[in-house]
N, C-alpha and C positions, 0 to 999 in steps of 0.2 A: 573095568569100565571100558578102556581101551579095546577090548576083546570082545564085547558086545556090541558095541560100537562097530567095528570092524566086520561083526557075524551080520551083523543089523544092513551094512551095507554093501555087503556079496549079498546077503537074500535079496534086495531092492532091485542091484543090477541084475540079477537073476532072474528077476520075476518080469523086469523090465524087458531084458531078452526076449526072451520066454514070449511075452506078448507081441515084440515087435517083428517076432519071426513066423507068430501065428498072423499077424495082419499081412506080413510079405507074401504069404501062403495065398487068404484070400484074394489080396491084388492080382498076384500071377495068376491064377485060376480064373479071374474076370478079363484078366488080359488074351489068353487063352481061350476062352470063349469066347470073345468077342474078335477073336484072329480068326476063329472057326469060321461065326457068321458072315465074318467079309471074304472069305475063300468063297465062300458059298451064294453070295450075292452075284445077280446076273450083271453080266458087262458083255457088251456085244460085240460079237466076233468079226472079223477081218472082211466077213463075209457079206454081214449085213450093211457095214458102213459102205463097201464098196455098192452094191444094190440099191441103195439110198444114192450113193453120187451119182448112179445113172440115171435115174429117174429125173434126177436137178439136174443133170447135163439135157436130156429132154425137152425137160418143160420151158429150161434156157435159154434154146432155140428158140420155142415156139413164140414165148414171150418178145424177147430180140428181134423176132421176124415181123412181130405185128408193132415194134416201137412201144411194149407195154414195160417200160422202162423202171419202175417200180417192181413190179412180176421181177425184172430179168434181174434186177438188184437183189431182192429175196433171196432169189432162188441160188445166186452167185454166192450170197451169204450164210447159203446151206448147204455147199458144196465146201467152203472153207471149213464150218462147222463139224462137218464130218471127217473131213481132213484132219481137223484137230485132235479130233475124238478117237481115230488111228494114232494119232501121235502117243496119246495119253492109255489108252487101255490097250493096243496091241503092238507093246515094247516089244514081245516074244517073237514074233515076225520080222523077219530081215524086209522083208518088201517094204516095213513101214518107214526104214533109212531111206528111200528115194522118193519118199511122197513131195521132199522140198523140190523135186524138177518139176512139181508145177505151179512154182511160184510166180515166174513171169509169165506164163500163160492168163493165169487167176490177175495178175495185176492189169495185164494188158485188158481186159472184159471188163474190170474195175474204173478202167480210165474211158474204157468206150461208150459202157452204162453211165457215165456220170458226164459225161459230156453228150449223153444222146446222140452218138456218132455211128450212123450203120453199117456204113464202109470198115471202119476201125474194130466194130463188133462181130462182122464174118469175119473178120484176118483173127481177131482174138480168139475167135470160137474154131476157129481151123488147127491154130495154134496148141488150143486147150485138146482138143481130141486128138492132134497125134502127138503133141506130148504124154497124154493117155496112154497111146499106141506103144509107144517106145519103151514107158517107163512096163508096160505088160511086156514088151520084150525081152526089156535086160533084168525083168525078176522071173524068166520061164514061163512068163502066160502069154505069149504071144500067141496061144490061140482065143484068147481072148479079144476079139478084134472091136470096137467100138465105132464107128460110123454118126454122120449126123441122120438125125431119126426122117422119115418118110409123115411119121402120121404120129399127133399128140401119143403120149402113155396114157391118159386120160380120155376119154372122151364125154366127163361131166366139169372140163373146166374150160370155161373160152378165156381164152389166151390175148384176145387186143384189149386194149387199153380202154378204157372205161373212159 
């Protein structure tokens, strides 16, 4: 009795095994596949975020120039945005460790726009673009040179203040 008893329950954990090694099988294989899909999902490159900040460095001006304070807030907060977005998807980049040298630039435009200050908004915006400069320096892109723009990037968006 003892012995069947015994056979009875090596088959059990046996079969128990058995099952729990085939379900660890499937899980891996779903985990795996689903590591595939997210290699394979698009995240945008160092390139794009940076093309997008110029564009918001841009229209930043234009806005700020016309007192469209609103606009120039937006657009402040898609320039942070994007900053972020290097933080998060383009670890593999050394350039992305210097993005924080333009925190005080970004704060200083933050306090200008929210005070509607235009004096304190060209020093911020001056501030912002050769912190740009500098930080394209000391990662090798210094021939990347950034300037405040001449003429909107747009020319289907009026930029004063409604």
């Amino acid at each position: 009795m003892k012995l069947s008893i015994t056979t009875a329950l090596i088959f059990i954990i046996t079969l128990f095994s058995c099952r729990q090694s085939g379900n660890n099988l499937a899980l891996q294989q779903k985990v795996d596949s689903l590591q595939h899909q997210l290699a394979a999902t698009y995240k945008p490159g160092f390139g794009e975020f940076m093309s997008g900040i110029q564009v918001h460095h841009a229209k930043l001006w234009f806005a700020g120039k016309n007192q469209n304070w609103k606009l120039a807030d937006f657009e402040i907060k898609e320039i942070e945005e994007a900053l972020a977005g290097i933080q998060q998807y383009c670890t593999d980049r050394p350039e992305s460790k210097s993005i924080g040298m333009l925190d005080g630039a970004i704060d200083s435009l933050n306090r200008a726009i929210e005070q509607k200050n235009m004096a304190q908004f060209k020093s911020g915006y001056l501030l912002l673009t050769a912190t740009c400069n500098n930080c394209h320096r000391s990662t090798a892109h210094e021939f990347n040179v950034i300037t405040i723009p001449v003429n909107p990037p747009f020319t289907n968006q009026d930029f004063k203040a409604p």
